[in-house]
C-alpha positions in Angstrom: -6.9 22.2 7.7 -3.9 19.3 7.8 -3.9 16.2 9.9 -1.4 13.8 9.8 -1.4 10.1 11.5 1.0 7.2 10.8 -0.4 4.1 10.9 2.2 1.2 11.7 1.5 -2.1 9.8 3.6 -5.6 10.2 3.8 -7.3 7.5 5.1 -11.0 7.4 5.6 -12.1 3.6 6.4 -11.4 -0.3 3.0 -10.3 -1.6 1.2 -9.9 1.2 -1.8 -7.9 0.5 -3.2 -6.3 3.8 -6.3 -4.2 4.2 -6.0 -0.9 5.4 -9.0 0.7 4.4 -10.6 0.8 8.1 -7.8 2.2 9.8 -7.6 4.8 6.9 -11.5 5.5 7.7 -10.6 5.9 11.4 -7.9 8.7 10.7 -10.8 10.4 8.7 -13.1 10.3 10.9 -10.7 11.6 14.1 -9.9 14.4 11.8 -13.0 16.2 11.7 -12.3 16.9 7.5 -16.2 16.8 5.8 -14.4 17.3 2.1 -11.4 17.6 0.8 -8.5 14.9 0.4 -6.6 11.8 2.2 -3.1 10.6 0.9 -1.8 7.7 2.0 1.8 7.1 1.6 3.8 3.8 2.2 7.0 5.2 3.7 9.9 2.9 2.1 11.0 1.4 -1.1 9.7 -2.4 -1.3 6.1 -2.1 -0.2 3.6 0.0 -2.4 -0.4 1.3 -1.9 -3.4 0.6 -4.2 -6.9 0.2 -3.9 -8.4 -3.2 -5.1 -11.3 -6.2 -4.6 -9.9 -7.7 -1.4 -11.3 -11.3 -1.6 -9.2 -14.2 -1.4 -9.0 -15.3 -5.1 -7.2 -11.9 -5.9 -5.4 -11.3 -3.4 -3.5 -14.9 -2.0 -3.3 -16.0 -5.8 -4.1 -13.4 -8.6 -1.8 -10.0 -7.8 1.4 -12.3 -6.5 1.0 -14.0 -10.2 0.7 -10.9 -12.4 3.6 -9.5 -10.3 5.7 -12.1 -11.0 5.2 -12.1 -14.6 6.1 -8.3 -14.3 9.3 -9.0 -12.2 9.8 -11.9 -11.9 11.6 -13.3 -8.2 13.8 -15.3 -9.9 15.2 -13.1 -12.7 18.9 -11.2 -12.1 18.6 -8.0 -11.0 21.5 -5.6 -10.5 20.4 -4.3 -7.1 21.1 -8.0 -5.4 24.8 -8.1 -7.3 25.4 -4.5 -5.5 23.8 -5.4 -2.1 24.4 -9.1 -2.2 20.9 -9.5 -0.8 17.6 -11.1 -2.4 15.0 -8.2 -3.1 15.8 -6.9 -6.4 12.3 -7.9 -7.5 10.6 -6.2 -4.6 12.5 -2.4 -5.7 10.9 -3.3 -9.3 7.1 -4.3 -8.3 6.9 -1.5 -5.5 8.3 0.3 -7.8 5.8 -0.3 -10.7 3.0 -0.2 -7.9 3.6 3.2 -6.2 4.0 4.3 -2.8 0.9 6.6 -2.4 -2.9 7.0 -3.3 -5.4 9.8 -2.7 -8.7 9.6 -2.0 -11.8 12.0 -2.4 -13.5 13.0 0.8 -16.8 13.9 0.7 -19.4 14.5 4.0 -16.5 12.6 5.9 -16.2 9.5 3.8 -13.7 7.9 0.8 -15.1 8.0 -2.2 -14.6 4.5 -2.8 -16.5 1.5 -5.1 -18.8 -0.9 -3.2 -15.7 -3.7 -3.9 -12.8 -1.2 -3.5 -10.5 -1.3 -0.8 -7.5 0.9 0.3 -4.4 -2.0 0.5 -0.4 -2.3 1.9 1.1 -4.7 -0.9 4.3 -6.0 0.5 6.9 -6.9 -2.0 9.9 -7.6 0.2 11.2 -10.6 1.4 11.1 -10.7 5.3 9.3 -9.6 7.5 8.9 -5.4 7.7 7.2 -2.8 10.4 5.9 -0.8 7.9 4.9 3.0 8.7 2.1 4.4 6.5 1.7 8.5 6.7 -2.2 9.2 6.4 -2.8 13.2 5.6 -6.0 14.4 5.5 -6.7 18.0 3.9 -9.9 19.8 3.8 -12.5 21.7 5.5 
């Protein structure tokens, strides 16, 4: 069995980390799946999907710094002399990131840590509705 749900997520600022692991949770749960699989896939090309600690030392300070050593906002990038716009660095961290994560399901939960949590890193530079496909596959 397939389900599929798209979640829809604002998002306001570069690096914004949001939490998504509850409404991920809820998807499983409506689907009735006891094993098998979740994917959750960020659907564009500046915003990627990880699982991490979310506590307020790593995510409003920690991730936005080791991202910007990695690509750093400031540097030239190519993309903004083609487009004449100001996200270069967002394409490179989402980029580096990922757009999508799977998950074990077993007896209807995520097989996730007791400090991991399912997250939406947003690397652009305004503010994006972002849509988030959830598939669920399994018996």
């Amino acid at each position: 069995m397939i389900k599929t749900k798209e979640l829809s997520i604002r998002t306001q600022k570069d690096c914004e980390v949001i939490n998504i692991t509850d409404q991920v949770a809820h998807v499983i749960s409506e689907s009735d799946i006891d094993n098998g699989i979740v994917t959750i896939f960020n659907v564009g090309s500046t915003a990627g999907v990880t699982t991490t600690e979310f506590e307020p030392g790593l995510v409003n300070h920690d991730l936005k710094a080791g991202f910007e050593r990695l690509a750093p906002q400031s540097a030239r990038y190519e993309h903004e002399e083609t487009w004449h716009d100001d996200n270069g660095h967002s394409h490179v961290r989402a980029s580096f990131l990922g757009p999508s994560l799977t998950v074990p399901i077993v007896r209807g939960q995520m097989t996730l840590g007791t400090w991991q949590q399912i997250v939406l890193i947003e690397f652009d530079t305004r503010p994006r509705d972002r849509t988030v496909v959830c598939q669920v596959m399994g018996e």
